[in-house]
C-alpha positions in Angstrom: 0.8 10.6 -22.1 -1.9 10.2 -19.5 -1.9 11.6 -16.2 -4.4 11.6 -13.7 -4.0 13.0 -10.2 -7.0 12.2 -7.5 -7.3 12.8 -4.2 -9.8 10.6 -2.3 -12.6 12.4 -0.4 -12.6 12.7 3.4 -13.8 10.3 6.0 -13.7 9.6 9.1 -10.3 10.9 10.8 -9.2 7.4 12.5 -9.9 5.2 9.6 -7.3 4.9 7.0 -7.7 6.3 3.4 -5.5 5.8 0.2 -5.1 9.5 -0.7 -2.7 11.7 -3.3 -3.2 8.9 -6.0 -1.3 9.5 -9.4 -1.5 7.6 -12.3 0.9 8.5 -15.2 3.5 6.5 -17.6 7.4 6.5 -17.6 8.7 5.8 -21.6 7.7 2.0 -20.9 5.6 1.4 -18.0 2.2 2.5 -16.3 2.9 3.7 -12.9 1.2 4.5 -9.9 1.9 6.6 -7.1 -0.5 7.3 -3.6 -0.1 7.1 0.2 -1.8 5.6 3.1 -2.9 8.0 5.8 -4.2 7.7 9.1 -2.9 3.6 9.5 -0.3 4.2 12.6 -2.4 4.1 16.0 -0.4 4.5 18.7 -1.1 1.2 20.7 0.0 -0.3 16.8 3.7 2.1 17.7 4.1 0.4 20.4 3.8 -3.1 19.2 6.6 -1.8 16.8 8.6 -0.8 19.4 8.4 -4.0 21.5 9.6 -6.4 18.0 6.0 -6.8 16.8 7.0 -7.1 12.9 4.1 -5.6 11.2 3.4 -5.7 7.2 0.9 -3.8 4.9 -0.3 -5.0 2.0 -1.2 -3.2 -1.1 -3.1 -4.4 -3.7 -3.1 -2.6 -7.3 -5.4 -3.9 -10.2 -5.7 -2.8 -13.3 -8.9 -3.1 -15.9 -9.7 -2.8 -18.8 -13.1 -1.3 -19.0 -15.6 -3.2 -22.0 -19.1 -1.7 -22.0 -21.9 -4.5 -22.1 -19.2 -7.3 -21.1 -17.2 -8.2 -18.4 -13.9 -6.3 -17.7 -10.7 -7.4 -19.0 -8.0 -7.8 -16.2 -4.7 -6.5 -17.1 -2.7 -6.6 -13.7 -3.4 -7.5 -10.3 -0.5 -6.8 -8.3 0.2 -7.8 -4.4 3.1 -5.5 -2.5 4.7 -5.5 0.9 5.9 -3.1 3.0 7.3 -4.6 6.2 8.7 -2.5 9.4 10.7 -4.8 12.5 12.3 -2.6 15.7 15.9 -3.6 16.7 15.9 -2.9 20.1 19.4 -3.6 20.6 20.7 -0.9 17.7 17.7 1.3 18.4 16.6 1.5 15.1 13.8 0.5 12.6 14.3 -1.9 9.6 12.0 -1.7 6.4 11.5 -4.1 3.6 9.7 -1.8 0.7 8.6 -3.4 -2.0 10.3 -1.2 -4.2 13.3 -1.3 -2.4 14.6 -4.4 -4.1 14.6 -6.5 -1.0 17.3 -4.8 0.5 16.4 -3.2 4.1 16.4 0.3 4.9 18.1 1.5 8.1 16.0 4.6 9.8 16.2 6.2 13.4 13.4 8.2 13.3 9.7 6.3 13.5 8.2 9.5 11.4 10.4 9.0 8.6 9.9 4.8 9.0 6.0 5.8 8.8 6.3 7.9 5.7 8.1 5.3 4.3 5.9 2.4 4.9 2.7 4.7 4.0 3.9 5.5 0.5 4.2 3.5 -2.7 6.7 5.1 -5.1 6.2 4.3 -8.8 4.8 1.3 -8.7 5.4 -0.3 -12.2 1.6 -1.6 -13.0 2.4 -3.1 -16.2 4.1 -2.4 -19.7 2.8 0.3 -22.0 2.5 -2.6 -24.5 -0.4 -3.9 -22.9 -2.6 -1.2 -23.2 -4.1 0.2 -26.1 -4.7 3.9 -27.3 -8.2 5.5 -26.9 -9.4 2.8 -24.6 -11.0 3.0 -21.2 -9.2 1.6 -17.9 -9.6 1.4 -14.3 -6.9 1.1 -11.5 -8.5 -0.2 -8.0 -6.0 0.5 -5.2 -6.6 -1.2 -1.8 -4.6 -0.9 1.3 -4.3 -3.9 4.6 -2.4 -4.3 7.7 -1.7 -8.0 7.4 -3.2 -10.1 10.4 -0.3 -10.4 13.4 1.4 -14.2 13.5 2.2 -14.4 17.3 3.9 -17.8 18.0 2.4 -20.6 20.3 -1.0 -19.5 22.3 0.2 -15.9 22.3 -2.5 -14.6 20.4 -5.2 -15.6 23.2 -2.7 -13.7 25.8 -2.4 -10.9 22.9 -5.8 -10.7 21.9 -5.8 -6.7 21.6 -3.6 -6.8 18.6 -6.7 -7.4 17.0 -7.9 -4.6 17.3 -5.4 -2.1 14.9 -6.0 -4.6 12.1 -7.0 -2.2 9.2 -8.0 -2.7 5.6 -9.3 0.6 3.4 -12.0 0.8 1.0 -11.0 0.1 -2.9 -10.6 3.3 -4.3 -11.0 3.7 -7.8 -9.5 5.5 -10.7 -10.8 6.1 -14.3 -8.6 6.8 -17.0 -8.0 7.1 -21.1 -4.9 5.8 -22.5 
């Protein structure tokens, strides 16, 4: 059963970073599991707050890794998370990608930002897929997707610009 824990090194403390990544296997699937840190400014929580819907995007690949030849893509997965403020109930509404579709009701904006910041075992692909003794690679990217402001309101909203955010790749080796 392979299990790989990695923790991505530091950077800078404003920029956002995919850390606590784990890769491991249920009885059928490969899995993944990591959060994003450091991608809620606070000009970002109050675009939330005023019924800016705002989605991240993860994207999850999986390789398989062939010395002297080009690598052989197993997966290449594309999740949402998406977070909307109902001003009227005073409360904030998540779509999780491994929530099903359905939409999560949550008060509090620190538990709405763990929430959208973590991705839960994340079904990569089937164990049946991979073989035994062979190299892979899972690349794990994280990006706020661009703000869709209706009419001309992005020239009046141009500062929204400015928390879009996208993190490096990061990288994990692993044996099967």
């Amino acid at each position: 059963m392979p299990f790989v824990f990695f923790m991505a090194g530091t950077g800078w403390a404003e920029d956002a970073r995919i850390t606590d990544i784990v890769v491991t296997n249920s009885s059928e699937d490969l899995l993944v599991y990591f959060t994003v840190t450091d991608c809620f400014k606070e000009d970002m929580k109050k675009a939330i707050d005023n019924g800016v819907s705002t989605v991240f995007t993860f994207l999850i690949r999986l390789d398989e890794v062939r010395d002297f030849w080009w690598d052989n893509e197993i997966a290449d997965l594309r999740i949402s998370h998406e977070i909307r403020y109902d001003n009227l109930k005073n409360i904030y509404l998540l779509k999780l990608a491994s929530g099903d579709g359905k939409e999560l009701y949550v008060k509090d904006f620190d538990k709405a930002r763990k929430l959208m910041s973590e991705v839960v075992g994340c079904r990569v692909t089937s164990l049946k897929n991979l073989q035994k003794g062979v190299r892979y690679q899972i690349g794990l990217k994280a990006e706020l997707d661009k703000i869709r402001l209706p009419f001309y309101f992005h020239y009046v909203f141009f500062f929204l610009s400015l928390w879009d955010f996208e993190t490096d790749w990061y990288i994990v080796d692993f044996k099967y």
